[in-house]
Backbone as numpy.savetxt, mean C-alpha at the origin, in Angstrom:
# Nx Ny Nz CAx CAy CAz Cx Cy Cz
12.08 3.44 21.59 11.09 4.44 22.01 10.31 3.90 23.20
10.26 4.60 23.98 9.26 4.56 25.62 7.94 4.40 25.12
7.12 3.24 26.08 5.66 3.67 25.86 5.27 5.58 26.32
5.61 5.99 27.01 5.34 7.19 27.26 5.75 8.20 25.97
7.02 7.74 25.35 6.54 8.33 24.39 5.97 8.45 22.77
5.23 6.76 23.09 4.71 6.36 22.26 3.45 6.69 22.29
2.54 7.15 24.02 1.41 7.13 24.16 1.66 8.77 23.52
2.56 9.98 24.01 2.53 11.18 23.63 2.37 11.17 22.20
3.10 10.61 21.19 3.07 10.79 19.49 1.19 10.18 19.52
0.75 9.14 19.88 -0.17 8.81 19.43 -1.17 9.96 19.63
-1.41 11.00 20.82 -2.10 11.93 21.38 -2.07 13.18 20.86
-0.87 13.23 19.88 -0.33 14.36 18.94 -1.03 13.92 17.70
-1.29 12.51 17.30 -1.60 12.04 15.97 -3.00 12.43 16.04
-3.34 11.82 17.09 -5.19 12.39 17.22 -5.56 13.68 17.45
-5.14 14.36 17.95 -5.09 16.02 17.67 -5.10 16.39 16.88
-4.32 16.00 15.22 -3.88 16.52 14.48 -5.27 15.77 13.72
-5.56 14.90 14.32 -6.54 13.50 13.09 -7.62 15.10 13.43
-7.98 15.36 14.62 -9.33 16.12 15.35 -9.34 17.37 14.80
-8.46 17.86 14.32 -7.56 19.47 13.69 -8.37 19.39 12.87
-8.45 18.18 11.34 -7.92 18.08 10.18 -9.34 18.16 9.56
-10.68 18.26 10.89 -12.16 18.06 10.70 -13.03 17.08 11.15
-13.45 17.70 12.92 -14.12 16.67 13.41 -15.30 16.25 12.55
-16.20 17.17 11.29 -17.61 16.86 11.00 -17.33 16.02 9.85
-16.10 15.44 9.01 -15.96 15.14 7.97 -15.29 14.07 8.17
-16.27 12.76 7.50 -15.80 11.50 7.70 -14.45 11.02 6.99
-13.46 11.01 7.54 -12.30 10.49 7.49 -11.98 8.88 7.73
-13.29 7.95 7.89 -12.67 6.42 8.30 -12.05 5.74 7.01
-11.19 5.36 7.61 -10.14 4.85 6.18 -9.63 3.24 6.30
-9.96 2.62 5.66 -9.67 1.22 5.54 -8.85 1.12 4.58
-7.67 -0.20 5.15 -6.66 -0.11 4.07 -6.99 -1.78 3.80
-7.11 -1.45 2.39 -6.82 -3.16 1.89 -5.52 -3.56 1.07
-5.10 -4.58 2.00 -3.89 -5.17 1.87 -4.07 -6.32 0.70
-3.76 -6.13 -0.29 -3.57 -7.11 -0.98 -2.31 -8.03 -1.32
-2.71 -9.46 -0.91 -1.34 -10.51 -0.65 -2.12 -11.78 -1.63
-2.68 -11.69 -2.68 -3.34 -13.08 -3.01 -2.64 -13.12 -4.17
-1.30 -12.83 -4.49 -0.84 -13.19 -5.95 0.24 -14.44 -5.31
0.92 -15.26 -6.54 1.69 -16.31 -6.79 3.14 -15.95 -6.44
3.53 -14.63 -7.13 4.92 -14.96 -7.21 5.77 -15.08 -7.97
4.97 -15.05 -8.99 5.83 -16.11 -10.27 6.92 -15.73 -10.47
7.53 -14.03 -10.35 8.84 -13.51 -10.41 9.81 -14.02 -9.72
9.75 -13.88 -8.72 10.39 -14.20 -7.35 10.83 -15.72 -7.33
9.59 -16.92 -8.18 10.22 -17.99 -7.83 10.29 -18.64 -6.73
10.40 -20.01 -6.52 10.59 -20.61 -4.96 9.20 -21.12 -4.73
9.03 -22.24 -3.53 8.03 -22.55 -3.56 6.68 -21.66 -2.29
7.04 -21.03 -1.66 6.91 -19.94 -0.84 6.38 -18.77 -1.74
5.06 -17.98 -1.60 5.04 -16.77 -1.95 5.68 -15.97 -1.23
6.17 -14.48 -2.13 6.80 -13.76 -1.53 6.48 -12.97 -0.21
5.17 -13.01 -0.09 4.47 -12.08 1.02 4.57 -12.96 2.33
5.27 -13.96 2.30 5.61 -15.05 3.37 7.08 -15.49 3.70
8.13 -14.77 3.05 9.30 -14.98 3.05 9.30 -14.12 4.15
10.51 -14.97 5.36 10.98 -14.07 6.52 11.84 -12.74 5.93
11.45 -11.69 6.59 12.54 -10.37 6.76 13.14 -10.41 8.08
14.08 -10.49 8.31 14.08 -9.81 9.90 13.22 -11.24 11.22
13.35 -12.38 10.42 12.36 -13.42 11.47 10.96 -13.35 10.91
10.54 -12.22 10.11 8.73 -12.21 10.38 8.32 -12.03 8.92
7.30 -12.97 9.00 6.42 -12.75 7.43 6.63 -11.61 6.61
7.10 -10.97 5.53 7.23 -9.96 4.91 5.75 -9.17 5.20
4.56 -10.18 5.35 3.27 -9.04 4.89 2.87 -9.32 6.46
3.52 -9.57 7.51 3.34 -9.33 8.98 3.72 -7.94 8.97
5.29 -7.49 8.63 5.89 -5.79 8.82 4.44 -5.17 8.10
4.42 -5.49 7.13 3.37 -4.70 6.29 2.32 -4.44 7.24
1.17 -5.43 7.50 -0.02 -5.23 7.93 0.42 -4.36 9.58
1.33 -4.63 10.30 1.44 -4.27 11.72 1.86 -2.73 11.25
2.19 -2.27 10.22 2.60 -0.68 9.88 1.21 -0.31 9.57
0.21 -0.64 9.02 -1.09 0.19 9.12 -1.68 0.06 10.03
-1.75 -1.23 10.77 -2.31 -1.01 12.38 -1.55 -0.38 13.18
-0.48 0.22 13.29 0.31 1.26 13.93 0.11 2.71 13.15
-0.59 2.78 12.09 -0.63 4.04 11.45 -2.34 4.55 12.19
-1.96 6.18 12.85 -2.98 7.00 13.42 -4.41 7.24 12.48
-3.77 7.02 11.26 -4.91 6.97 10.35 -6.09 6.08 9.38
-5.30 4.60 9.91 -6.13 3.76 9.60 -7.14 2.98 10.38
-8.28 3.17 10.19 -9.11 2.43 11.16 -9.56 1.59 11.01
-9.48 0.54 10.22 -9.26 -0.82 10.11 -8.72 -1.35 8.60
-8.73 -2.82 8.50 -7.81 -3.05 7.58 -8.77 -4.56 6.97
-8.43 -4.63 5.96 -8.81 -5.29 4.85 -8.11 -5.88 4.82
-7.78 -7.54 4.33 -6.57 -8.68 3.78 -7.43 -9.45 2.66
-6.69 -8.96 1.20 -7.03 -9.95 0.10 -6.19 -11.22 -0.12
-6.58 -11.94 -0.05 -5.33 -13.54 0.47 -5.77 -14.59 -0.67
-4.87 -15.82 -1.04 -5.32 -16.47 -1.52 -6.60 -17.65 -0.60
-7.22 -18.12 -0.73 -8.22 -19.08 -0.15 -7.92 -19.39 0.77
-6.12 -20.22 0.38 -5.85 -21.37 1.45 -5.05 -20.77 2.48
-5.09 -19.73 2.01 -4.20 -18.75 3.37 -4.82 -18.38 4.27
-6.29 -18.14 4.54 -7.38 -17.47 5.27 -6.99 -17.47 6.47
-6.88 -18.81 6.89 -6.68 -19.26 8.30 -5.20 -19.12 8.93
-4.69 -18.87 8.00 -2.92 -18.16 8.15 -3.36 -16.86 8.94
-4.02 -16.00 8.29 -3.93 -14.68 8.45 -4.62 -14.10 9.68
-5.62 -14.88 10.15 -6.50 -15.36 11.04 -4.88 -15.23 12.46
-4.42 -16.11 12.31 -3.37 -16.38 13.19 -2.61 -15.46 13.32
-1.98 -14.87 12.05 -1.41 -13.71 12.34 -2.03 -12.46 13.57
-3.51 -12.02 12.75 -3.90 -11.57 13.49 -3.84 -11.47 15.25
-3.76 -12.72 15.71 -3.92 -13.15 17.19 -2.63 -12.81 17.51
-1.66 -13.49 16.76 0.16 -13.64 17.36 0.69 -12.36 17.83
0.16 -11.42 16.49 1.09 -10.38 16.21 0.25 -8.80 16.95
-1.11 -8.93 17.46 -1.83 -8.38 17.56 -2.06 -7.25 16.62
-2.80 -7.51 15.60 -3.28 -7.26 14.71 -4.50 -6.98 14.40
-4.89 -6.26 15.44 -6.44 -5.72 16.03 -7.53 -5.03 14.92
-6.67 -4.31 13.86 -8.05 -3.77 13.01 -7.62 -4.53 11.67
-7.09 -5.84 11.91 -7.81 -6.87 10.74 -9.18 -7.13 10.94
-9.94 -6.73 10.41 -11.24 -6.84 10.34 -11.82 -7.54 9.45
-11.38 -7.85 8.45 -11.94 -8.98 6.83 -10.91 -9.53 6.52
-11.22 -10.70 6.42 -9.89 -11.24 5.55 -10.69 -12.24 4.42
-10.71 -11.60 3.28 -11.74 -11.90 1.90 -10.50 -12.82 0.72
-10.86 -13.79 -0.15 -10.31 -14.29 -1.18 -10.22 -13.36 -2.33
-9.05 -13.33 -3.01 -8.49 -12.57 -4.13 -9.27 -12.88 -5.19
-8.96 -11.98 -6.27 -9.44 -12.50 -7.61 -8.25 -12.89 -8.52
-8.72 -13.43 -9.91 -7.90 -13.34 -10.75 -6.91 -12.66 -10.81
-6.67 -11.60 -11.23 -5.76 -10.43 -11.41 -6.03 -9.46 -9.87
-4.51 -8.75 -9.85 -4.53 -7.68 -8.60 -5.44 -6.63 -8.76
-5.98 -6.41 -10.14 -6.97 -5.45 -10.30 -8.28 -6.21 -9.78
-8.91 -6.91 -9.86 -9.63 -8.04 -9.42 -9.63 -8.29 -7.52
-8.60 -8.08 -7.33 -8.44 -8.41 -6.07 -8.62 -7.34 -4.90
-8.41 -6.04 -5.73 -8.64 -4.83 -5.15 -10.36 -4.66 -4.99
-10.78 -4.84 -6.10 -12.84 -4.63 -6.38 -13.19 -5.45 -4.77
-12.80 -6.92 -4.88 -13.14 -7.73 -3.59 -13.22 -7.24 -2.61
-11.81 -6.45 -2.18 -11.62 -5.59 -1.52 -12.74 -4.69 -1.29
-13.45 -4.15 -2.01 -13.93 -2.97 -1.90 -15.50 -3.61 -1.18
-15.93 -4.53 -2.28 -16.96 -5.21 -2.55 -17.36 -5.45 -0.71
-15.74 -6.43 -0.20 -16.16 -6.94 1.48 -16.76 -5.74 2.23
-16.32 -4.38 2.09 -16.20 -3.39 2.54 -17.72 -3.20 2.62
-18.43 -2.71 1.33 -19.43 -2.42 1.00 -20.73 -3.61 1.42
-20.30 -4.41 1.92 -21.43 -5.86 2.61 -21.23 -5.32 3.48
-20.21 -5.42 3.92 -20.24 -5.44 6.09 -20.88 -4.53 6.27
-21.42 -4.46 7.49 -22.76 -3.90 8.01 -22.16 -2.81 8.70
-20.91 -2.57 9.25 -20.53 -1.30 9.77 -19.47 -0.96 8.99
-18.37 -0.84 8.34 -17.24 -0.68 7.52 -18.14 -0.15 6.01
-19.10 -0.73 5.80 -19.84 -0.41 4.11 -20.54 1.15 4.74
-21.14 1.14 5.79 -21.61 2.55 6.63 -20.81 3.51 6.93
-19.55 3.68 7.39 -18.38 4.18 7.99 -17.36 4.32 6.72
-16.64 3.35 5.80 -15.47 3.85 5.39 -15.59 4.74 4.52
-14.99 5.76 4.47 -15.29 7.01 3.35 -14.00 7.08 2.27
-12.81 6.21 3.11 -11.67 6.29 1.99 -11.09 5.29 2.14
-9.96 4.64 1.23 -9.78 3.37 1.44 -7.89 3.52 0.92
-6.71 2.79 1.47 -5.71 2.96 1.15 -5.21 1.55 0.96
-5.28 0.96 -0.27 -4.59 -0.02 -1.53 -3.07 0.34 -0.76
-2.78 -1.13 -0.95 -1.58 -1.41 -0.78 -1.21 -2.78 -0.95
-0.03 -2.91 -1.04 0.96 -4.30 -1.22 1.21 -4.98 0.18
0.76 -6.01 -0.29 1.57 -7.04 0.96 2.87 -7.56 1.26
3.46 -7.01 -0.01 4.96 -7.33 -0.49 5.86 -6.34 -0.12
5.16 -5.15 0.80 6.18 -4.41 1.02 6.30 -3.85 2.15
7.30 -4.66 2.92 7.79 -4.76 4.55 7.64 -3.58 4.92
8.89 -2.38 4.31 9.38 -1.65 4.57 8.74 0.00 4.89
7.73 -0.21 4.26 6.18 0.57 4.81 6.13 0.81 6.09
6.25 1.94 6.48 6.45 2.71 7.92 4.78 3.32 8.09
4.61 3.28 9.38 3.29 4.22 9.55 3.04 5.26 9.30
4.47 6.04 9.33 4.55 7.21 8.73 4.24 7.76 7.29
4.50 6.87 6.65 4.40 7.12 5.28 2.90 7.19 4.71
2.19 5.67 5.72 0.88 5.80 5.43 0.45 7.08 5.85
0.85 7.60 7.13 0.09 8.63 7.45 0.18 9.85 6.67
1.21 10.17 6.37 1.99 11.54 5.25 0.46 11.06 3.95
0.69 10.64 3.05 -0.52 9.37 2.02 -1.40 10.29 2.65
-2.13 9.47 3.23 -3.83 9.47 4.31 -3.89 10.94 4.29
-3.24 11.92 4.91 -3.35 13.23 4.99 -3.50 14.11 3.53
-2.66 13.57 2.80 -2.63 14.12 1.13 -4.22 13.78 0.45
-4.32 12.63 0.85 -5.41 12.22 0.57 -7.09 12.68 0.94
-7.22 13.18 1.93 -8.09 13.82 2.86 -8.39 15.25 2.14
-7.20 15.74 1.92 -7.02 17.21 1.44 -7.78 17.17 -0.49
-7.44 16.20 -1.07 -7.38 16.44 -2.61 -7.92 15.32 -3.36
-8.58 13.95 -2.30 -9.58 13.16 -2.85 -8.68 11.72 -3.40
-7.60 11.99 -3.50 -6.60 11.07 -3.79 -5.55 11.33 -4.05
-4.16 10.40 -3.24 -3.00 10.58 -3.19 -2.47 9.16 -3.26
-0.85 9.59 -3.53 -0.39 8.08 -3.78 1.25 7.89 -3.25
1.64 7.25 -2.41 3.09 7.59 -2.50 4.01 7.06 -3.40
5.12 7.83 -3.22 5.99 8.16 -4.34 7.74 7.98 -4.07
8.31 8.23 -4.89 10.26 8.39 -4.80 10.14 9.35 -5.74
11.45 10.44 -6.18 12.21 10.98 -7.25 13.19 9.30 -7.48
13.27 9.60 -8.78 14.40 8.55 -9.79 15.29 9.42 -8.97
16.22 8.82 -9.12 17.78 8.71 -8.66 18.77 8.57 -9.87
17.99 8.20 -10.96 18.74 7.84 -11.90 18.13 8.75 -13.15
18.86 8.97 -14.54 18.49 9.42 -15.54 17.39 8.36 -16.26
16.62 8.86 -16.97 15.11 8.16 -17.56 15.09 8.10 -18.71
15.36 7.27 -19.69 14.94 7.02 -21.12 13.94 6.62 -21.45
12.97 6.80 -22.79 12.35 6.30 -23.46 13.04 5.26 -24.16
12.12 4.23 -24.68 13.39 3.36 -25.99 12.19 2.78 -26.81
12.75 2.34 -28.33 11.83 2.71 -29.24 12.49 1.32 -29.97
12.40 1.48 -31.30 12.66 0.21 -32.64 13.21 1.02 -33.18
14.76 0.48 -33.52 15.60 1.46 -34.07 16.22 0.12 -35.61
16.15 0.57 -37.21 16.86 -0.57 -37.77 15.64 -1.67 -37.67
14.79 -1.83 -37.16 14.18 -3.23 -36.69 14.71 -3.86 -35.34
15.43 -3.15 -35.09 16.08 -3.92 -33.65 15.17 -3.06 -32.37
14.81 -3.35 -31.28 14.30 -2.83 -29.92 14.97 -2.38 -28.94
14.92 -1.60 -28.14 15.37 -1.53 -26.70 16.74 -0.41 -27.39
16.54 0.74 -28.40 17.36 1.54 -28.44 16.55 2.82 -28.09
17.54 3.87 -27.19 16.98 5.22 -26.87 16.46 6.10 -27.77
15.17 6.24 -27.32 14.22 7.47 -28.53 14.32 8.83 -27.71
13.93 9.34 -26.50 14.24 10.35 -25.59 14.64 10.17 -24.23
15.18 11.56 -23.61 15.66 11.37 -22.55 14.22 12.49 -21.34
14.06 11.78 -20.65 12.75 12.48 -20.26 13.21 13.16 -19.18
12.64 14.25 -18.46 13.12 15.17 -17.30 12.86 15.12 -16.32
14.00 14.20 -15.25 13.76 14.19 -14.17 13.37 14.34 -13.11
12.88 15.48 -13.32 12.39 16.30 -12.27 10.57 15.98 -12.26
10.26 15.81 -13.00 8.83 15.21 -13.50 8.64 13.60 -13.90
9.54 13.04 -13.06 9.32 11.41 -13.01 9.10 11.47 -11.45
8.24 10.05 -11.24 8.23 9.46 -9.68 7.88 8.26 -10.03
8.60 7.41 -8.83 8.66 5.83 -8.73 7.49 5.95 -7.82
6.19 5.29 -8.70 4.86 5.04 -7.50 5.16 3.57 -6.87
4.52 3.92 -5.75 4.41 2.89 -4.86 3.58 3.19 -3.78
3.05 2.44 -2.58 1.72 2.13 -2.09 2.22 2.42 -0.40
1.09 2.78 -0.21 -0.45 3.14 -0.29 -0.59 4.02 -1.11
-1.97 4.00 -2.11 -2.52 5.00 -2.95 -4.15 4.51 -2.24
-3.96 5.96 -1.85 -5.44 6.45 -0.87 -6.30 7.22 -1.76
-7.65 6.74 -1.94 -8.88 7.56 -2.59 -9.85 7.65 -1.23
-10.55 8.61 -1.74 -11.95 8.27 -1.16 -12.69 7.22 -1.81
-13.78 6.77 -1.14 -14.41 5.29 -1.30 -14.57 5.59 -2.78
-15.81 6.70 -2.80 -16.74 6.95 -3.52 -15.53 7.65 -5.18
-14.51 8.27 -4.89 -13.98 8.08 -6.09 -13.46 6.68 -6.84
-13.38 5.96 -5.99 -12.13 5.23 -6.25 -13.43 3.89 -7.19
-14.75 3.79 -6.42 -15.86 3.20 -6.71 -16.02 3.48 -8.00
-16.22 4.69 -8.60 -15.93 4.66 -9.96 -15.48 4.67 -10.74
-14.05 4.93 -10.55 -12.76 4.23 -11.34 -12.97 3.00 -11.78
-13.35 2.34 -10.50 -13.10 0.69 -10.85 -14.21 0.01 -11.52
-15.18 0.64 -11.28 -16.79 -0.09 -12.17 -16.51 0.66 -13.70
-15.99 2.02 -13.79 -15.92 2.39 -15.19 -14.82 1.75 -15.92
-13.77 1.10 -15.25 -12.61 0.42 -15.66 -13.22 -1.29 -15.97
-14.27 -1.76 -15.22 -14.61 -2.80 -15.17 -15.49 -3.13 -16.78
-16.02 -1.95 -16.74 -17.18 -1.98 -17.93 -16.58 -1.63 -19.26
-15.31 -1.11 -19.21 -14.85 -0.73 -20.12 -13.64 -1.98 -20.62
-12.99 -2.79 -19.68 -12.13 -3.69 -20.22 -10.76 -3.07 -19.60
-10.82 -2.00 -19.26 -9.65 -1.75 -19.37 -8.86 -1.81 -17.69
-7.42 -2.38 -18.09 -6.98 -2.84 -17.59 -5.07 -2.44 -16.66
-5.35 -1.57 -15.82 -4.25 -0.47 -15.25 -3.14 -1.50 -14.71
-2.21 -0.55 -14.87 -0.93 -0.84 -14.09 -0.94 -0.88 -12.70
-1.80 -0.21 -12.32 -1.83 0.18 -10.95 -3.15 1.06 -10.18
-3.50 1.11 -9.27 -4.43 1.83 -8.89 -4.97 3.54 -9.28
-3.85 4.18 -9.03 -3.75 5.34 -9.79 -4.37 5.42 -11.16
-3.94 4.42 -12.08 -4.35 4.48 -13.21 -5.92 4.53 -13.38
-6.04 3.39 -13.03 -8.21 3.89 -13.02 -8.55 5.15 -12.90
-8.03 6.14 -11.20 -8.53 7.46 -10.93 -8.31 8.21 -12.16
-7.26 8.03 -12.36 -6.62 9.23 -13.79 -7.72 9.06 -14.92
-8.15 7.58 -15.08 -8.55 7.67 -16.60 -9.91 8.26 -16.74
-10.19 8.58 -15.33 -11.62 8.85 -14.99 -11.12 10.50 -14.88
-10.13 10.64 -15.28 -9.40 12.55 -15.20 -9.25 12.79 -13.50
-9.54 12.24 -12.77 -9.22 13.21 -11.73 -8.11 12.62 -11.24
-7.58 14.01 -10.72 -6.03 14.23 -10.29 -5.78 13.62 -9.07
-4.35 13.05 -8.59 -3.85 12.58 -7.92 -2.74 12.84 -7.41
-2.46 13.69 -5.49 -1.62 13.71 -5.06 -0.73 12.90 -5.27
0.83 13.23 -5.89 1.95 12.72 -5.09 2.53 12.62 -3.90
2.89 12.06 -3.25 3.67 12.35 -2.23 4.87 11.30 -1.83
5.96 12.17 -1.71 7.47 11.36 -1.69 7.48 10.90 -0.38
7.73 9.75 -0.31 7.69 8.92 0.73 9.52 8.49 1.25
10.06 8.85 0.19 11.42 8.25 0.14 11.81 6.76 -1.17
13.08 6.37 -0.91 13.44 5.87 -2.08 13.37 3.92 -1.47
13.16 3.87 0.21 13.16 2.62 0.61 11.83 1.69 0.92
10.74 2.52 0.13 9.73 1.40 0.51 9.88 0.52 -0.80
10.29 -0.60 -0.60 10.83 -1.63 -1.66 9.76 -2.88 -1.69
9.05 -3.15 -3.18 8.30 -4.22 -3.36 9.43 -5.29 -3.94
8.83 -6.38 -2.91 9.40 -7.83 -2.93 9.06 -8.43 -4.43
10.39 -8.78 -5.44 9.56 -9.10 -6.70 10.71 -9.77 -7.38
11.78 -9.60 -6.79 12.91 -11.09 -7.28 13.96 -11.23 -5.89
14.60 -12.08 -6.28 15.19 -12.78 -4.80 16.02 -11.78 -4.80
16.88 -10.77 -5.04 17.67 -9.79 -4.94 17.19 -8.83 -4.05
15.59 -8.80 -4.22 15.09 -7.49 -3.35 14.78 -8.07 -1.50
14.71 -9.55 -1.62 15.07 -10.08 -0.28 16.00 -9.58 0.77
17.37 -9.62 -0.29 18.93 -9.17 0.82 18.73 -7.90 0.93
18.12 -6.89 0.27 18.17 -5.44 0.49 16.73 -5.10 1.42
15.93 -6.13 1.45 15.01 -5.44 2.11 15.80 -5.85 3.73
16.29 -7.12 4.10 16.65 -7.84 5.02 17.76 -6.39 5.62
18.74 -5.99 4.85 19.81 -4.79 5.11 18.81 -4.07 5.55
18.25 -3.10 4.90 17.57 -2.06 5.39 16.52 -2.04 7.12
15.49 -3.71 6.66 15.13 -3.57 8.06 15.90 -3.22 9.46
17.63 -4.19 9.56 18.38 -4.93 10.18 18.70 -3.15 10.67
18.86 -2.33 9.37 19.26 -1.08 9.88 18.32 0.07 10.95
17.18 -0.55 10.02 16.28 0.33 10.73 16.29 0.16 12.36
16.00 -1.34 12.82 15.51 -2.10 13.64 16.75 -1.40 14.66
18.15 -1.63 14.51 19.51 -1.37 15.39 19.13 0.48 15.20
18.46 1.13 14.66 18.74 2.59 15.10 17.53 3.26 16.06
16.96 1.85 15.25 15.19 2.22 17.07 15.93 2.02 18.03
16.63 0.70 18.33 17.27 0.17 19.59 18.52 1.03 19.74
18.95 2.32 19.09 19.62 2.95 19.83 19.08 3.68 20.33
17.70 4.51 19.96 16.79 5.82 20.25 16.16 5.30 21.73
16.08 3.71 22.14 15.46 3.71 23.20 16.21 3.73 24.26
């Protein structure tokens, strides 16, 4: 793709950002969370640092929300000793609306609050962000697009999350005899989705998810889960079946295929 017609899509994105409600604060910070171990994956390397394609797995990541029209700056939850890693990234890769780069917590639920918490100190981002889009550092394959499709769902209905249809048939499985892992139902496809990230709230919902989740003990699978338990509803939106989280060495060679593909069909479009 031409800068010319990279500067045109970007001039279409802001039109559409200007469409969507100049009086209604839309600043959206995405926090990237990269401060977990690994332990699946194995190796002495966390996964959010394994090359794809030559480049840090959570380099593709973070450079897809600073290329996304809808994020206006970005959050990095890291472990401690990484700080000054990310710092660098920033400079190398130009990585302009890294704006915080804060230490993780305990758990990814933990690491998200931090997230929020840096947000809510800083003196212009705690003033300004009105919505915030959670995401993985583990997952390269995160296009700007997708964030942006997200961000827009999100704007409209207070929270959205992206998504896949299964591809495959869906069982329940139960204790059958005393034995485990035998089929109890077959559930309907059409009403399953593979979540995956960005899951975009507004600040102020998402703020009480997580303090009522905090006070209560309880402890989600995922971001979504807090909004829900607090009842309010949450856009889907299908993003496709290739944004793939890094989580055993198998998902390495397929993420590595897919970039390799992506990368050779830009370089034919230009």
């Amino acid at each position: 793709m031409t800068e010319e017609n990279r500067s045109i899509l970007k001039q279409g994105a802001e039109a559409l950002k200007e469409a969507c409600g100049k009086l209604k604060n839309r600043f959206t910070t995405a926090i990237i969370v990269a401060a977990g171990e690994s332990t699946r994956m194995g190796g002495p390397v966390p996964k959010q640092f394994l090359p794809i394609c030559g480049m840090p797995a959570v380099v593709h990541a973070l450079k897809a929300y600073n290329a996304s029209a809808y994020i206006d700056s970005i959050v990095a939850v890291v472990r401690k000793e990484d700080t000054d890693l990310y710092r660098e990234y920033a400079d190398s890769f130009g990585i302009d609306k890294l704006k915080i780069i804060t230490e993780g917590g305990e758990t990814r639920q933990d690491s998200v609050l931090k997230g929020v918490e840096a947000i809510e100190h800083d003196a212009v981002l705690g003033k300004k962000t009105a919505y915030i889009a959670i995401a993985d550092g583990a997952r390269p394959l995160t296009t700007p697009q997708m964030i942006d499709s997200v961000c827009l769902a999100a704007y409209r209905f207070g929270a959205a999350t992206a998504a896949s249809r299964s591809a495959d048939t869906v069982k329940t499985v139960g204790v059958k005899g005393g034995e485990r892992d035998f089929i109890s139902s077959t559930v309907e496809r059409d009403e399953v989705r593979l979540v995956t990230t960005p899951q975009v709230f507004s600040l102020n919902i998402y703020r009480a998810a997580a303090y009522s989740a905090m006070e209560a003990g309880f402890t989600g699978t995922d971001d979504n889960s807090l909004v829900e338990r607090i009842e309010r509803p949450v856009k889907v939106v299908d993003v496709g079946r290739f944004n793939i989280k890094l989580t055993e060495p198998d998902d390495l060679i397929i993420a590595e295929a897919l970039m390799k593909k992506r990368l050779a069909e830009a370089s034919q479009c230009e």
